[in-house]
Structure formats: C-alpha cells, structure tokens
N, C-alpha and C positions, 0 to 999 in steps of 0.2 A: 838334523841337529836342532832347528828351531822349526815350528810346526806353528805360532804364531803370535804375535808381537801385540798386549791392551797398551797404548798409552794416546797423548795427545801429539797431535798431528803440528807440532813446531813451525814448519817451516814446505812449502811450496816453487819448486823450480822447472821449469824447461831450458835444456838448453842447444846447442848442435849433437852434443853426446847424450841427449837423453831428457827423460822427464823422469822427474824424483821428487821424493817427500823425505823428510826429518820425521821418526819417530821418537817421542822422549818418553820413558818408564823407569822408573827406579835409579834418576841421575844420570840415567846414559840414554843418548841421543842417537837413535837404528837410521845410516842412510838407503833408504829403497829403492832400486829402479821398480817407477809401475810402469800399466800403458797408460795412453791416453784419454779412453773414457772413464778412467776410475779418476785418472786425474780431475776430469771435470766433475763430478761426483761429491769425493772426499771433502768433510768438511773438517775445521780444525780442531773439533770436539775429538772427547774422549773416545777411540776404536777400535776393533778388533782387525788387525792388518795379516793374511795368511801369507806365509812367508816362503823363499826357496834359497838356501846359499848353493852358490854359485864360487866353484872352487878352480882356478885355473892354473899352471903353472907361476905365473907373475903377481896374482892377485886374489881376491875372495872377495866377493859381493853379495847383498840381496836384491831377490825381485820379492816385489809386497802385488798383492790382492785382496779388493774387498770383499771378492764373494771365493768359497772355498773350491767352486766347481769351474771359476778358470785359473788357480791354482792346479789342480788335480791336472786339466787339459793342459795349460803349461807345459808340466811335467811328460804330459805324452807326446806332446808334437815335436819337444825338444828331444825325445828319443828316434825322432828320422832322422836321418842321415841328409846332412844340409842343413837342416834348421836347426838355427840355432837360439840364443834367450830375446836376441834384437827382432827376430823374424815371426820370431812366435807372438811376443808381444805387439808386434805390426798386427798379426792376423787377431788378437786379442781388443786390436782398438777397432777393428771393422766390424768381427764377430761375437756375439755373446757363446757362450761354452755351447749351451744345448743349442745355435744354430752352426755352429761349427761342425759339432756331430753329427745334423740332421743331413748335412752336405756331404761330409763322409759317409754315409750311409746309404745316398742317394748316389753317388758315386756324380756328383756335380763339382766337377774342380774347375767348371769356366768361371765359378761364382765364387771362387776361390781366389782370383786371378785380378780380384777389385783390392785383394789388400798389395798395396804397395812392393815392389821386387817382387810379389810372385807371381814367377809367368808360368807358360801353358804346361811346361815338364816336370817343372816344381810341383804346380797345384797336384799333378796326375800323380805325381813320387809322394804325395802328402795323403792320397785317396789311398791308394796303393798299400803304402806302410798301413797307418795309421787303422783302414778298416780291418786289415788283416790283425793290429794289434787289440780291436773294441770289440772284435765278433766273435775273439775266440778264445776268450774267459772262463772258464769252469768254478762251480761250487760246490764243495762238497755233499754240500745237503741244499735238498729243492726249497727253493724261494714258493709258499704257497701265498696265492692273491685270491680272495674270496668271491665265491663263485658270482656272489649277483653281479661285483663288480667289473668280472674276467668277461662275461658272456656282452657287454653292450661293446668292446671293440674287438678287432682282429686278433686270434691271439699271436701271429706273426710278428705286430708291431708292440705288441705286449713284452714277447721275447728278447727280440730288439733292444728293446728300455732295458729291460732286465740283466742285459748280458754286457751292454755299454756300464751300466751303474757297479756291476760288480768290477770291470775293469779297474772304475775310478778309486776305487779303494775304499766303497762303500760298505758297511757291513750287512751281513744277509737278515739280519732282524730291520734295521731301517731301510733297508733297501723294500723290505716285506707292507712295511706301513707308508711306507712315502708312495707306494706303486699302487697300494688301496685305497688311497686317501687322493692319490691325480685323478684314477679312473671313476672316483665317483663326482669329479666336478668335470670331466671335460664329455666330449659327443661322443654319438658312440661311431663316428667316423674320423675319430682321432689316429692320425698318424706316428710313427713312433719316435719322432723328434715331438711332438704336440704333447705324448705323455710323458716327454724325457725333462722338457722344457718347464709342467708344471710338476712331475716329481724334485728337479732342484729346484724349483722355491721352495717347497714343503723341507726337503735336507738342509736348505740354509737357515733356517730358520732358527 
C-alpha cells in the first residue's frame, strides 16, 4: 500500500515497546517502528523513509527504512516461520541487508545468533528458509554483465549476486547495470556477498 513516505522527521522515541520516528508530509504525521541503527542515523531533515504496513487482527502499523535493501530483506525474513516484524528488525540493528545475505549464503547461523533472541535453531530455521527462498529465483530473460567485467571474478559468486537481487524485487535492467558497474570497482577475488554489498549502494542510490 505505501512503498515510501518524503517528509520531515518530526519527532524521535525509544521506548520498552519499541524505537520509532514521527513522519510529517502533507499535514499528516506517519508513526514508524524502525530498528535501531537507522535510528542512530536518521536526521530530522527532509527524507525519503521505505515503508511496510503491517496489518494484524487488532491493529495496523508501519516499519520505516532508510535504505530500500533492508526494506526488501525485512520483507523476506518476515516470511520464515517465527520471525516475526520485532525479530527481524533485531537481526536488522546487528546486520546490514547484504551482510545478512552474505551469512545466509555461507550458511553461517552461529553469526546469526549475536542478534538478540536468536538462538542456535532459529539462526539454522533462518539459513534454512531464507537460502532456499534467495537461490531460487528465476528471470525470464538472462541478466547479461559485460564480458571484461564478468571474466575478473568467479562467475559462481556473480550468480549468487544475481539471483539474490532478482529475489529482492530488483528489476532485470538495474539489476544488469548495478552488477556491471560493482564488478568493475571491486577485486577480482570478490566474494558474492562483497559484489552484493557494493551492487546495493549502486541500487540505493
């Protein structure tokens, strides 16, 4: 319903139930649950806040994001079973999005187990789910990356990037220039959380 909120950042809270921000745009005042590092972050200037409502039986809420790529993972970690908007946003104030996925893909859930409540069956149900839902994405039509760019790293971990990003909900044109434009800044023993990591700056942008 809402995909993302320009105004100024009103108002700043932590409390036992949460950390939130006051958006104001157009006379009306948006309250957001974020996590904790955006909280530190966000200033009270004018911003672009990526949104998710959150529809319950009792109630309707938002979570706000500054950058759109833990937005997108939000959305996926909230589709395992268990986690839920408090848990994800836990593993959101430890993790940034592309180290999240670099763990899921390594299938490393002891490093998973540093954010808060998740312990060692969770982490492994999160690796679990979660890689089974980033590996295996299909596009209708091939994502091409240019060859000088393709040949300096693995193209396994090329893959990887590629098949995680089309998950996110990226489009296969940007998906095409954000994955030409990482490989030609990063080494060519770039891992594919390392290409995933500088293709979302290039997307956020």
């Amino acid at each position: 319903m809402y995909d993302y909120i320009i105004g100024t950042i009103t108002n700043k809270t932590q409390t036992p139930k949460g950390t939130f921000i006051t958006v104001e745009t157009g006379g009306i005042g948006y309250l957001l649950e974020i996590n904790n590092r955006d909280y530190s972050q966000i200033s009270t200037d004018n911003m672009k806040i990526y949104t998710v409502l959150l529809h319950k039986e009792d109630k309707m809420s938002l979570c706000g994001f500054a950058h759109k790529e833990d937005r997108d993972i939000f959305n996926i970690l909230t589709s395992v079973s268990g986690v839920g908007a408090k848990m994800a946003l836990t593993l959101l104030d430890v993790f940034e999005a592309s180290q999240l996925i670099g763990l899921v893909i390594e299938g490393n859930y002891k490093e998973l187990t540093n954010a808060k409540g998740v312990g060692p069956k969770l982490a492994q149900k999160i690796i679990l789910e979660l890689k089974d839902k980033l590996m295996n994405y299909q596009t209708s039509e091939p994502i091409q990356i240019s060859p000088e760019n393709l040949q300096k790293v693995d193209n396994h971990s090329v893959e990887d990037a590629k098949t995680v990003l089309i998950s996110l909900g990226y489009e296969r044109k940007e998906i095409q220039d954000a994955l030409s434009k990482a490989l030609a800044l990063i080494s060519d023993k770039a891992s594919a959380e390392e290409i995933l990591k500088e293709a979302l700056k290039i997307l956020s942008v």
